[in-house]
Biopython code that builds the backbone (N, CA, C, O; Angstrom):
import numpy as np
from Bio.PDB.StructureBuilder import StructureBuilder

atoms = [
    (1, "UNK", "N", (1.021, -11.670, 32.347)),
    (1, "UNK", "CA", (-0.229, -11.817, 31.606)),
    (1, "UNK", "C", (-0.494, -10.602, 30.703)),
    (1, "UNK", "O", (-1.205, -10.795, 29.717)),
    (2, "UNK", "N", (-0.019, -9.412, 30.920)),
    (2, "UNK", "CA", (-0.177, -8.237, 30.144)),
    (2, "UNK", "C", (0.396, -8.535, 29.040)),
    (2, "UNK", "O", (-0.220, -8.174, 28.037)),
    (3, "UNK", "N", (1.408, -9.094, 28.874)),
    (3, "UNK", "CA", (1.923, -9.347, 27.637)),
    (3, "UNK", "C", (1.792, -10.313, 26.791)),
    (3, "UNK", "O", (2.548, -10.232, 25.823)),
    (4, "UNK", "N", (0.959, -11.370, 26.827)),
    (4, "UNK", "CA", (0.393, -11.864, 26.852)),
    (4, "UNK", "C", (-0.870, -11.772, 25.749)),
    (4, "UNK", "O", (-1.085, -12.522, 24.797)),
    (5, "UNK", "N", (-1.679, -10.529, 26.222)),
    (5, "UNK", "CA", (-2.562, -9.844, 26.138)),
    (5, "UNK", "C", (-1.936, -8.676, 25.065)),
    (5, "UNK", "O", (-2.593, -8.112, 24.190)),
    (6, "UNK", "N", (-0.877, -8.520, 25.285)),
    (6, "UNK", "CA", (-0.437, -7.252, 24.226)),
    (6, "UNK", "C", (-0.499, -7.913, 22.384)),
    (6, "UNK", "O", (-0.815, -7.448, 21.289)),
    (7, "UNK", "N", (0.033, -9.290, 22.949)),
    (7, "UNK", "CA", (0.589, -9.860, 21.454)),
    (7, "UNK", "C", (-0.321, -10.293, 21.379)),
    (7, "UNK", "O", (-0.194, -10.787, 20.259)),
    (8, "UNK", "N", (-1.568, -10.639, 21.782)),
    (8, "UNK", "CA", (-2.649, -11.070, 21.066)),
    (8, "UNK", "C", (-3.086, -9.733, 20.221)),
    (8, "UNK", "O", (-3.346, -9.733, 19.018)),
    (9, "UNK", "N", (-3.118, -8.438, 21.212)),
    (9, "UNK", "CA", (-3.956, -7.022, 20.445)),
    (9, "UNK", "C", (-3.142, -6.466, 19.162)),
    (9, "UNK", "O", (-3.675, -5.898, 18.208)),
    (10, "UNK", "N", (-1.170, -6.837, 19.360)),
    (10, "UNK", "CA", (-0.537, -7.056, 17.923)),
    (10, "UNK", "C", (-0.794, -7.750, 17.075)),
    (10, "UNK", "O", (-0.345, -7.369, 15.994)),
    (11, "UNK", "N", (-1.463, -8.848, 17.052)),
    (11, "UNK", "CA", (-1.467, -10.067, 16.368)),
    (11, "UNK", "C", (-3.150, -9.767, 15.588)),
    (11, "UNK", "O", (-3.372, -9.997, 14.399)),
    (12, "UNK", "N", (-4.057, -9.286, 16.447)),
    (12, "UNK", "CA", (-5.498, -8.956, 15.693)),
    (12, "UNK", "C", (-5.004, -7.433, 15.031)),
    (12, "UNK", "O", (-5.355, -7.441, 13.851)),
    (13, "UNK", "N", (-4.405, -6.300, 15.329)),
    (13, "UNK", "CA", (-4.423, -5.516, 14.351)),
    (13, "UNK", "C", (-3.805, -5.648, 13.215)),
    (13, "UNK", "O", (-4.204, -4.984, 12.259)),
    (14, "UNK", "N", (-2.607, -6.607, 13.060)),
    (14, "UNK", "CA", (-1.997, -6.832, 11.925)),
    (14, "UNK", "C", (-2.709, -7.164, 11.263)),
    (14, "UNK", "O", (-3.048, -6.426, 10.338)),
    (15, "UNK", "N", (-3.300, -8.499, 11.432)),
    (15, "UNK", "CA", (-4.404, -8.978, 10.916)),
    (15, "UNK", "C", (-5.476, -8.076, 10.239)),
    (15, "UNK", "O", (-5.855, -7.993, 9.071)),
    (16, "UNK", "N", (-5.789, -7.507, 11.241)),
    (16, "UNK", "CA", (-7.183, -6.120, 10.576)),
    (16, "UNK", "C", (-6.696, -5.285, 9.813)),
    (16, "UNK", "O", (-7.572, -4.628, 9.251)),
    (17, "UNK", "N", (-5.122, -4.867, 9.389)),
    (17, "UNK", "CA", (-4.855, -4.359, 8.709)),
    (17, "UNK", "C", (-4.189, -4.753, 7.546)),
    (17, "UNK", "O", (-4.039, -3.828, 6.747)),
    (18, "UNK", "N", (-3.722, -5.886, 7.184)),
    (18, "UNK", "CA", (-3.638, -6.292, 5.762)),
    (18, "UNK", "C", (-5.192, -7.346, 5.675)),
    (18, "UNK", "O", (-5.053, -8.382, 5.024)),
    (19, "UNK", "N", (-6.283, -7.150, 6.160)),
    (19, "UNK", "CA", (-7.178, -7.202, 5.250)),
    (19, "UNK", "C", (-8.214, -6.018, 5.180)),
    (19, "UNK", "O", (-9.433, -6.179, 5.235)),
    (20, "UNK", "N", (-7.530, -4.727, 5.044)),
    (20, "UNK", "CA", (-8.049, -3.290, 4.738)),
    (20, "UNK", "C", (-8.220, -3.630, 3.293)),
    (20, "UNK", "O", (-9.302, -3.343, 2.782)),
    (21, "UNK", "N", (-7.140, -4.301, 2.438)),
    (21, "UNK", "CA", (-6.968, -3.710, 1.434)),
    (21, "UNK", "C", (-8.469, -4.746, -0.032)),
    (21, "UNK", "O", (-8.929, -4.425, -1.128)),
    (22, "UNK", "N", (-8.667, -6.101, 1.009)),
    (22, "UNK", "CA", (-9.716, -6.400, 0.734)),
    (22, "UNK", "C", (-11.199, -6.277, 0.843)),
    (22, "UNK", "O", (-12.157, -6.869, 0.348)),
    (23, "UNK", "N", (-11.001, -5.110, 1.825)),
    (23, "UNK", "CA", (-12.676, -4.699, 1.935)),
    (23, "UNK", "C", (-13.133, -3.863, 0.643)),
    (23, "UNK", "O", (-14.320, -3.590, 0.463)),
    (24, "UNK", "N", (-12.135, -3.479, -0.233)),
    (24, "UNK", "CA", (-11.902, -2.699, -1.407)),
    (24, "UNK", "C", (-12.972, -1.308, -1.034)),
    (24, "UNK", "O", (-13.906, -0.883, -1.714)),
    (25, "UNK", "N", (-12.428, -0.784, 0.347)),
    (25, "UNK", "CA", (-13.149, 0.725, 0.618)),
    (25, "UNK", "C", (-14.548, 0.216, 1.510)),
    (25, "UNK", "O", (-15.612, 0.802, 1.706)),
    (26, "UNK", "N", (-14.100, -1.027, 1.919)),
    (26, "UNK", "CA", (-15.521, -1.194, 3.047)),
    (26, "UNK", "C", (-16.747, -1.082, 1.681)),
    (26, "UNK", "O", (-17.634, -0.229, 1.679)),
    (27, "UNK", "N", (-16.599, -1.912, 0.801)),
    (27, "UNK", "CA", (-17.452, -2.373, 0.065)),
    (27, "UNK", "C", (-18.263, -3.658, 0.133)),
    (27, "UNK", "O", (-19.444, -3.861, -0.153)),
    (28, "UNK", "N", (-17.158, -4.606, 0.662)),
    (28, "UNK", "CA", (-17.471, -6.053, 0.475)),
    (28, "UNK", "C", (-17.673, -6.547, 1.848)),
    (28, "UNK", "O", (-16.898, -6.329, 2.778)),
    (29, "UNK", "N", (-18.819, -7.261, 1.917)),
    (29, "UNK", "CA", (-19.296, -7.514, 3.135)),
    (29, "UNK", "C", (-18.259, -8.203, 4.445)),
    (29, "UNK", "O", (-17.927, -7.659, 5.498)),
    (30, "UNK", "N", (-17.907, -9.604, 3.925)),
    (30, "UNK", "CA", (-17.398, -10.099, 4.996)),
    (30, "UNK", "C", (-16.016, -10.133, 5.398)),
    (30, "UNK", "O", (-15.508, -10.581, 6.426)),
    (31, "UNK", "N", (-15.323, -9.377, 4.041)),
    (31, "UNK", "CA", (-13.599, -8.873, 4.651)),
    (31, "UNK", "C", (-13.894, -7.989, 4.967)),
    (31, "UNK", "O", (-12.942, -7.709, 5.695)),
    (32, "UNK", "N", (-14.942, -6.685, 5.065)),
    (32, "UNK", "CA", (-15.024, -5.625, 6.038)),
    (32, "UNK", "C", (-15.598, -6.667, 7.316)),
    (32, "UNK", "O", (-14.489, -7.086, 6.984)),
    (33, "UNK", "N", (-15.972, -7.200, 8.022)),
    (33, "UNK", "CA", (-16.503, -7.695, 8.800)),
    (33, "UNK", "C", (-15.457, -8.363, 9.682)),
    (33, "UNK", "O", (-15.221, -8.168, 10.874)),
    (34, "UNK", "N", (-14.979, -9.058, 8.960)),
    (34, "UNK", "CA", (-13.590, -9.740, 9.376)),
    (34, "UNK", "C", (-12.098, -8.444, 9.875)),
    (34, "UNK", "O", (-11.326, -8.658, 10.810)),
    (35, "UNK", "N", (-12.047, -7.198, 8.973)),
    (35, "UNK", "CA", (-11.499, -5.976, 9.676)),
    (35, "UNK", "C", (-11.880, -5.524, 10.964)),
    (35, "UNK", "O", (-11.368, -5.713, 12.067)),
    (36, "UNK", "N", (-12.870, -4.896, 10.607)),
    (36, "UNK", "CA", (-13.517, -4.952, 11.448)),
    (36, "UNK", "C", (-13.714, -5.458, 13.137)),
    (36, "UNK", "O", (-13.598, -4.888, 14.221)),
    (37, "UNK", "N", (-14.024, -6.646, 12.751)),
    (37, "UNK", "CA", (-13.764, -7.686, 13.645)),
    (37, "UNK", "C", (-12.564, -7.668, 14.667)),
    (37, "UNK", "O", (-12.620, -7.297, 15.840)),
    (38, "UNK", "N", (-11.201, -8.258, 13.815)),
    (38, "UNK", "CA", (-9.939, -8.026, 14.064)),
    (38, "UNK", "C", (-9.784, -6.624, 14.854)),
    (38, "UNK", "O", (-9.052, -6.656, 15.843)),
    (39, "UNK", "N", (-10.293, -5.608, 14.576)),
    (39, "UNK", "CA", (-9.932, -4.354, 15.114)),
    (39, "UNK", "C", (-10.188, -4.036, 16.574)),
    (39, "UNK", "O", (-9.476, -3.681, 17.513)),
    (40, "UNK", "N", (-11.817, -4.368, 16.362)),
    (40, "UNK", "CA", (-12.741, -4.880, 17.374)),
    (40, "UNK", "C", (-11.167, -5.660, 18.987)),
    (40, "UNK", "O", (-10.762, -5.049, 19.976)),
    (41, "UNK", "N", (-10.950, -6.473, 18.712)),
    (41, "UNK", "CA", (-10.259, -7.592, 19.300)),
    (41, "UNK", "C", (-9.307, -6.517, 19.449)),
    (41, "UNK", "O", (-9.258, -5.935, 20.533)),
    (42, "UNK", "N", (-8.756, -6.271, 18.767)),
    (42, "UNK", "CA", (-7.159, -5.601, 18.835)),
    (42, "UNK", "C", (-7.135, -4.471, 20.147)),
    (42, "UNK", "O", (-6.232, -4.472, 20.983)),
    (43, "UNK", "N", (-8.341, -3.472, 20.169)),
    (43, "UNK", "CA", (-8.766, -2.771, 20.935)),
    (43, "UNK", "C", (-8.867, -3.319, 22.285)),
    (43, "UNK", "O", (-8.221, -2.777, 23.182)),
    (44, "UNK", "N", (-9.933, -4.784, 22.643)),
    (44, "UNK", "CA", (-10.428, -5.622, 23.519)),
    (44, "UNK", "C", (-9.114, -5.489, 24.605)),
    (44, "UNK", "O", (-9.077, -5.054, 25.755)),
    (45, "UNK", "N", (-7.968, -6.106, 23.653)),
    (45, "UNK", "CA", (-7.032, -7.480, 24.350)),
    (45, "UNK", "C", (-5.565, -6.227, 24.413)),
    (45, "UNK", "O", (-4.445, -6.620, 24.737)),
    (46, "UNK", "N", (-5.858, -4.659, 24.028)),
    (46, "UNK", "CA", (-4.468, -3.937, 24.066)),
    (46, "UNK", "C", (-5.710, -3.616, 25.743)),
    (46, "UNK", "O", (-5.067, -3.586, 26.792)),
    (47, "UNK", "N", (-6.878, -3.465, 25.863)),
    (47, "UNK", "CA", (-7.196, -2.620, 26.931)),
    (47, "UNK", "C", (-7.158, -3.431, 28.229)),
    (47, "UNK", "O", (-7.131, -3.065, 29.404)),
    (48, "UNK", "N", (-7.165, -4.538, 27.710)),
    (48, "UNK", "CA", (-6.928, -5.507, 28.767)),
    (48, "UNK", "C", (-5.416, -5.814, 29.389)),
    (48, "UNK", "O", (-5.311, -6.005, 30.600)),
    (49, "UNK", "N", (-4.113, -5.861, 28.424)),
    (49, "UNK", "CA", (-3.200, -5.643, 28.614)),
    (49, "UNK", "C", (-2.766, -4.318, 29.812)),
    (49, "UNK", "O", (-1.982, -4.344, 30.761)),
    (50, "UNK", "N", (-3.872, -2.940, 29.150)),
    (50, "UNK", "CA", (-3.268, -2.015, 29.883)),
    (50, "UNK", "C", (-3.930, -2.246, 31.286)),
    (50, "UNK", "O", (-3.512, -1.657, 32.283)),
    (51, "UNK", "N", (-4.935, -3.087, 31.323)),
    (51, "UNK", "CA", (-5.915, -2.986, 32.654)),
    (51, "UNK", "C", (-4.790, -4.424, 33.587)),
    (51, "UNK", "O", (-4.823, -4.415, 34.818)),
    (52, "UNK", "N", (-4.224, -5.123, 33.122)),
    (52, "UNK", "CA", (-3.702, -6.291, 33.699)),
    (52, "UNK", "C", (-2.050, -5.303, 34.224)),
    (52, "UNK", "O", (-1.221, -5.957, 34.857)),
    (53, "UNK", "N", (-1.818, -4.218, 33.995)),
    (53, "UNK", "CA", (-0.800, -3.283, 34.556)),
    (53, "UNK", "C", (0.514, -3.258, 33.247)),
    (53, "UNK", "O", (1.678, -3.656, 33.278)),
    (54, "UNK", "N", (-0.229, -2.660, 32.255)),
    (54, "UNK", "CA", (1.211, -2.362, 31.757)),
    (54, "UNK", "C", (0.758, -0.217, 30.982)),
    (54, "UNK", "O", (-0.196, 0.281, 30.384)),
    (55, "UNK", "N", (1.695, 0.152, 31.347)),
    (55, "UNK", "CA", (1.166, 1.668, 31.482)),
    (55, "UNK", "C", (0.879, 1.560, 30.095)),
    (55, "UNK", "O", (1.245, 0.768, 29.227)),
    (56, "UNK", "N", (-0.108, 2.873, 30.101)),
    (56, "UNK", "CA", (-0.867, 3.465, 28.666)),
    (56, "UNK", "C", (-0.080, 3.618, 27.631)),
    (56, "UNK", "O", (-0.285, 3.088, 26.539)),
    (57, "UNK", "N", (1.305, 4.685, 28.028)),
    (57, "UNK", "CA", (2.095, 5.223, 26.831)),
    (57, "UNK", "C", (3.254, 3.948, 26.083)),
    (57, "UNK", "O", (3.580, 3.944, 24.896)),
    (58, "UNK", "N", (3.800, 2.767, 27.316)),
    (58, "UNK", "CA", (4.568, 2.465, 26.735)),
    (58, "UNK", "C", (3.924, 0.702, 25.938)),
    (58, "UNK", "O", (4.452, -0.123, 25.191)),
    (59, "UNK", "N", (2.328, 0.827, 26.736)),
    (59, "UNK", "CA", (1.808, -0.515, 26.164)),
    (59, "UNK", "C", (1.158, 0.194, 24.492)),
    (59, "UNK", "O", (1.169, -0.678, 23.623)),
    (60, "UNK", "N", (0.765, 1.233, 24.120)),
    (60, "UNK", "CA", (0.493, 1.481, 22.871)),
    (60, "UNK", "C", (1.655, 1.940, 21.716)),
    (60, "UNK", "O", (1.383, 2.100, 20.526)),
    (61, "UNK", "N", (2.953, 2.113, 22.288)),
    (61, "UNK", "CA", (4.271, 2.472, 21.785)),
    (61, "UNK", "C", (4.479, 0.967, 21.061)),
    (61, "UNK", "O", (4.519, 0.755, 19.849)),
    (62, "UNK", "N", (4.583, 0.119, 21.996)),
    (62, "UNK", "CA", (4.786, -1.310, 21.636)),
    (62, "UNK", "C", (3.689, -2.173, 20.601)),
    (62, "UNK", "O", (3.974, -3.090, 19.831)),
    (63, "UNK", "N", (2.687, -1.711, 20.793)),
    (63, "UNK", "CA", (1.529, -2.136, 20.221)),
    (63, "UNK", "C", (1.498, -1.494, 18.328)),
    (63, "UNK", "O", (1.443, -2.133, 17.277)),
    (64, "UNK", "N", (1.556, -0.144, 18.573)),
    (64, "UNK", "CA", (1.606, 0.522, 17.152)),
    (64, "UNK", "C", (2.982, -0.062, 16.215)),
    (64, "UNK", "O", (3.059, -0.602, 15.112)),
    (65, "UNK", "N", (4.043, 0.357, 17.293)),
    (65, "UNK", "CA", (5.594, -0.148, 17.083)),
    (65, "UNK", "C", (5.552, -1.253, 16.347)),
    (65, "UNK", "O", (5.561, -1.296, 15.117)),
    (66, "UNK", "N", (5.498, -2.272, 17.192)),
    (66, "UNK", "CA", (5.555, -3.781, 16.010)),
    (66, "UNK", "C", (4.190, -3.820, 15.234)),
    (66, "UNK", "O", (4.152, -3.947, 14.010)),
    (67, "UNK", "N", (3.435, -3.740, 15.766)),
    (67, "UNK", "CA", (1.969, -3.595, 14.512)),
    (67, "UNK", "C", (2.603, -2.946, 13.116)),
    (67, "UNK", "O", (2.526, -3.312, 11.943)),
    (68, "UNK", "N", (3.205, -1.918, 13.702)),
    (68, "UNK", "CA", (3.994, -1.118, 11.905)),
    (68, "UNK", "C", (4.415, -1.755, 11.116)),
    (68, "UNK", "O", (4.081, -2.047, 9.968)),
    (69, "UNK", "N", (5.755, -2.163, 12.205)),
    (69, "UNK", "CA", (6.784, -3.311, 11.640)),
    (69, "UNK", "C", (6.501, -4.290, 10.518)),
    (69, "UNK", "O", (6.731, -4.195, 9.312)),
    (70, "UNK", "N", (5.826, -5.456, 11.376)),
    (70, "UNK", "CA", (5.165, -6.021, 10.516)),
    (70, "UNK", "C", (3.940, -5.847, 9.538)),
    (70, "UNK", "O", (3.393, -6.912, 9.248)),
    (71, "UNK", "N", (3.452, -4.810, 9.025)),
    (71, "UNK", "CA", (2.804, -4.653, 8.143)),
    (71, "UNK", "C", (3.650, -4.326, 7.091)),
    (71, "UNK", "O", (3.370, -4.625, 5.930)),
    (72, "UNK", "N", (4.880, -3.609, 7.473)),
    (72, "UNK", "CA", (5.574, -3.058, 6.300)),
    (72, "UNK", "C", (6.275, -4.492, 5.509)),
    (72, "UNK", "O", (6.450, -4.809, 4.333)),
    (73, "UNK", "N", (6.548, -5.120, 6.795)),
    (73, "UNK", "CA", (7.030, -6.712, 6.302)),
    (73, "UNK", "C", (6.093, -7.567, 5.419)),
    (73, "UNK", "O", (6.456, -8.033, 4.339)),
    (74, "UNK", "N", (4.701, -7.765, 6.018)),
    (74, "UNK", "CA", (3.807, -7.916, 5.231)),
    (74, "UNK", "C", (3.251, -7.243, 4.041)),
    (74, "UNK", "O", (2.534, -7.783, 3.199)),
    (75, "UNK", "N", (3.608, -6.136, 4.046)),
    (75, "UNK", "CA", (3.292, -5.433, 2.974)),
    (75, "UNK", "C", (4.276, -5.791, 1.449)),
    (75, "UNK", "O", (4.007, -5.768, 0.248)),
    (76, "UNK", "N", (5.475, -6.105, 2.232)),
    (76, "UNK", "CA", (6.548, -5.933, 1.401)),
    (76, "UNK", "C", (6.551, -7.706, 0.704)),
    (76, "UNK", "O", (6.966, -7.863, -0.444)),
    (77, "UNK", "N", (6.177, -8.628, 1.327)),
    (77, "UNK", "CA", (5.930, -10.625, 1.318)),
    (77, "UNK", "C", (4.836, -10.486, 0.734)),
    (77, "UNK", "O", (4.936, -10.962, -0.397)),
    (78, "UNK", "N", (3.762, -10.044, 0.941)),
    (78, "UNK", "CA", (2.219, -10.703, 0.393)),
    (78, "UNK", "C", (1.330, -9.839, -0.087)),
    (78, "UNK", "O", (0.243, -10.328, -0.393)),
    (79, "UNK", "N", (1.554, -8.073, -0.327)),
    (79, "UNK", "CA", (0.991, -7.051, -0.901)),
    (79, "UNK", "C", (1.859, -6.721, -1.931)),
    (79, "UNK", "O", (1.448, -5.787, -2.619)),
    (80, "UNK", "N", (2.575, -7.033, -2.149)),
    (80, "UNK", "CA", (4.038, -6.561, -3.586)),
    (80, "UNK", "C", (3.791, -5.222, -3.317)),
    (80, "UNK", "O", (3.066, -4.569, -4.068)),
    (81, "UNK", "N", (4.423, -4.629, -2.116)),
    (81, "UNK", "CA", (4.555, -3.052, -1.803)),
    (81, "UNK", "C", (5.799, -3.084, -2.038)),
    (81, "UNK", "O", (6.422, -4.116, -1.788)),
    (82, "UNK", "N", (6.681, -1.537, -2.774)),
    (82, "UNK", "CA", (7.866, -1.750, -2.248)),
    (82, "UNK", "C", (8.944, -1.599, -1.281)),
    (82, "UNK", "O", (8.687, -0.535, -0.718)),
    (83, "UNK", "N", (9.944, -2.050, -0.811)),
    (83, "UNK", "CA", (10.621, -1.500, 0.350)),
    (83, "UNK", "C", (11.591, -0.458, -0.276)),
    (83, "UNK", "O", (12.502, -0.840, -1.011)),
    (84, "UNK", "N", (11.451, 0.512, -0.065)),
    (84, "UNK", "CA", (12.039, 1.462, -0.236)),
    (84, "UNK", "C", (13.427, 1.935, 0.993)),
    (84, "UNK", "O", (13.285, 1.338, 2.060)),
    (85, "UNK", "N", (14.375, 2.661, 0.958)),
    (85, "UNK", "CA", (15.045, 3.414, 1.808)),
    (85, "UNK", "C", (14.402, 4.277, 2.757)),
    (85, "UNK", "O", (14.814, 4.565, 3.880)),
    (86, "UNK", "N", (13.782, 4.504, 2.423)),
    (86, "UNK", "CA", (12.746, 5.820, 3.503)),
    (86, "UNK", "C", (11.610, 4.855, 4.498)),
    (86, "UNK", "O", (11.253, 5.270, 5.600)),
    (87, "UNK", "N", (11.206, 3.766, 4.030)),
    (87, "UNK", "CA", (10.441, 2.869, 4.750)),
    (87, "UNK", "C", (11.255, 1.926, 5.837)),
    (87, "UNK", "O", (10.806, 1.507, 6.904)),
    (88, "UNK", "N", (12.811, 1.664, 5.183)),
    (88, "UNK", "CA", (13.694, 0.825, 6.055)),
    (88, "UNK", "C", (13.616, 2.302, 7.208)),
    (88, "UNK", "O", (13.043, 2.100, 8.279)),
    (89, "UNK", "N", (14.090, 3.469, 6.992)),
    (89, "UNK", "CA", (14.277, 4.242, 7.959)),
    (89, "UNK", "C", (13.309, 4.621, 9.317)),
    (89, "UNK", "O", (13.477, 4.819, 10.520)),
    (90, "UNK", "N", (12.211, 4.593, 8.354)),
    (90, "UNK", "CA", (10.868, 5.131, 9.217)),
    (90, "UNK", "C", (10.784, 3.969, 9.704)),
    (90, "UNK", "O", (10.589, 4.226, 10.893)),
    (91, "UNK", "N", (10.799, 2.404, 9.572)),
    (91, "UNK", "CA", (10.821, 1.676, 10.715)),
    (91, "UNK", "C", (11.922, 1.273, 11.754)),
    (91, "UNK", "O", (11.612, 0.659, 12.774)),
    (92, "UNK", "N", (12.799, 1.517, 11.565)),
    (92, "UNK", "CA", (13.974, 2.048, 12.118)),
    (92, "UNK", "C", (13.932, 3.096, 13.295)),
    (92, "UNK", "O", (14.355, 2.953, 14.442)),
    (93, "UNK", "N", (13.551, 3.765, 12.942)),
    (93, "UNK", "CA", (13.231, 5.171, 14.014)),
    (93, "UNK", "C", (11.596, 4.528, 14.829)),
    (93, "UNK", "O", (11.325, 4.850, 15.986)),
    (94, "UNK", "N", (10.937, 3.883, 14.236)),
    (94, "UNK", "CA", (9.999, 3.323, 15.192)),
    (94, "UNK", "C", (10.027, 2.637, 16.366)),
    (94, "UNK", "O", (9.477, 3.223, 17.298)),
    (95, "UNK", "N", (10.587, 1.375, 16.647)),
    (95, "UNK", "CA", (11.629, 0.426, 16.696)),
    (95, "UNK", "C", (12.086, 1.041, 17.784)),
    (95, "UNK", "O", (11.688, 0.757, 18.914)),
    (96, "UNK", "N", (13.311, 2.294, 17.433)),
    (96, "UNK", "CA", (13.982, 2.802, 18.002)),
    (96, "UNK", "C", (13.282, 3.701, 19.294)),
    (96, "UNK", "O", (13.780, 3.753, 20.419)),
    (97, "UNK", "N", (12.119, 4.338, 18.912)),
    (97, "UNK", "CA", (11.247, 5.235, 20.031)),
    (97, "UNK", "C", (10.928, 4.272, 20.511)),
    (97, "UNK", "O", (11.547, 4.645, 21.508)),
    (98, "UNK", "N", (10.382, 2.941, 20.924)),
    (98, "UNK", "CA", (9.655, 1.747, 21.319)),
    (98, "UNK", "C", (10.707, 1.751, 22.231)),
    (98, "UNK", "O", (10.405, 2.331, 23.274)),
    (99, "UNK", "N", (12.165, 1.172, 22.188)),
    (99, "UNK", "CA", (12.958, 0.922, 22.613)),
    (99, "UNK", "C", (13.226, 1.793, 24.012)),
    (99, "UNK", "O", (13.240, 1.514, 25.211)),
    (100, "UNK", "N", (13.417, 2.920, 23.268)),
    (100, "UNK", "CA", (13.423, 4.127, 24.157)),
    (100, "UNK", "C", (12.478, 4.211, 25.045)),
    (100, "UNK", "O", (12.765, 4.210, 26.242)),
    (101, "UNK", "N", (11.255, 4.293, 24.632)),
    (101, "UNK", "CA", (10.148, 4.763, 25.833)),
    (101, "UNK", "C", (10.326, 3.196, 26.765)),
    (101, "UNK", "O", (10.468, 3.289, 27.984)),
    (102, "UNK", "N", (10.311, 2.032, 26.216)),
    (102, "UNK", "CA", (10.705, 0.981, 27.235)),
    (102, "UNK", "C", (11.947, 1.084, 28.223)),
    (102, "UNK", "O", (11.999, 0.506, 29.308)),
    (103, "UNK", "N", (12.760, 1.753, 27.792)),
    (103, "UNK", "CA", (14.087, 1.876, 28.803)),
    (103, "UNK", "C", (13.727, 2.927, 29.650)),
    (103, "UNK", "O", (14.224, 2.868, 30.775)),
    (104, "UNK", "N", (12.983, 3.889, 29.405)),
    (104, "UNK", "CA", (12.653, 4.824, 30.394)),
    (104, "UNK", "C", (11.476, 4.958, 31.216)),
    (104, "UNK", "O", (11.413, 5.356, 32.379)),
    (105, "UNK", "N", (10.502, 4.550, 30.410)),
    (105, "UNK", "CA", (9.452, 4.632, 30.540)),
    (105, "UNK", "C", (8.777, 3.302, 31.743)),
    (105, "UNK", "O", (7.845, 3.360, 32.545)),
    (106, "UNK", "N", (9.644, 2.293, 31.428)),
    (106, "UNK", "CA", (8.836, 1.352, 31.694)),
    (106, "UNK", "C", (9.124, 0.994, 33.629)),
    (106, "UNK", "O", (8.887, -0.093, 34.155)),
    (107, "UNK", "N", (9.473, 1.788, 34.095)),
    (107, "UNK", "CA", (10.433, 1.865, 35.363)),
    (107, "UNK", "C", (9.125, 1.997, 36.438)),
    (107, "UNK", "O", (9.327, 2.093, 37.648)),
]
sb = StructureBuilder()
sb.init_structure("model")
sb.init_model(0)
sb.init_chain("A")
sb.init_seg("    ")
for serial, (resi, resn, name, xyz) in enumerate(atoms, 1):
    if name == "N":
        sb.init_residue(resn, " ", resi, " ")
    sb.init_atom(name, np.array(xyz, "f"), 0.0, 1.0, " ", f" {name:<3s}", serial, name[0])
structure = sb.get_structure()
């Protein structure tokens, strides 16, 4: 069930974070609201994850980890950001610490 609970708190921050770029600076009422919101949740359902037993360090490793991931993916599909070499890397090495703290960590 923690996990469960994790990919829901991945699934609302992604969310809350490609619609940052429509609050245009927390100007506009209801895509800040809807951030907001999403964030709200993301927080809820990672604390619930960690409360249903999955430890602190390696349930927010996983949480930030793919939350990254896919923003850069999203960023790169539906924000016309570009993917650069240095962005393949830095998620690469993300990924990679996730991995890591799960093989060790998660014992």
């Amino acid at each position: 069930m923690a996990y469960v609970f994790l990919g829901l708190a991945i699934a609302a921050e992604v969310l809350g974070t490609s619609l940052l770029k429509s609050t245009e600076g927390f100007t506009r009422l209801w895509p800040t609201v809807a951030t907001l919101s999403a964030y709200g949740m993301a927080f809820f359902t990672l604390s619930m994850a960690i409360q249903k037993g999955l430890q602190v360090g390696v349930g927010y490793a996983i949480w930030s980890g793919l939350g990254t991931t896919l923003i850069v993916v999203i960023g790169a599909l539906f924000l016309s950001e570009p993917v650069t070499a240095t962005k393949v890397i830095g998620v690469v090495l993300v990924v990679a610490g996730v991995v890591v703290l799960n093989l060790g960590g998660a014992h």
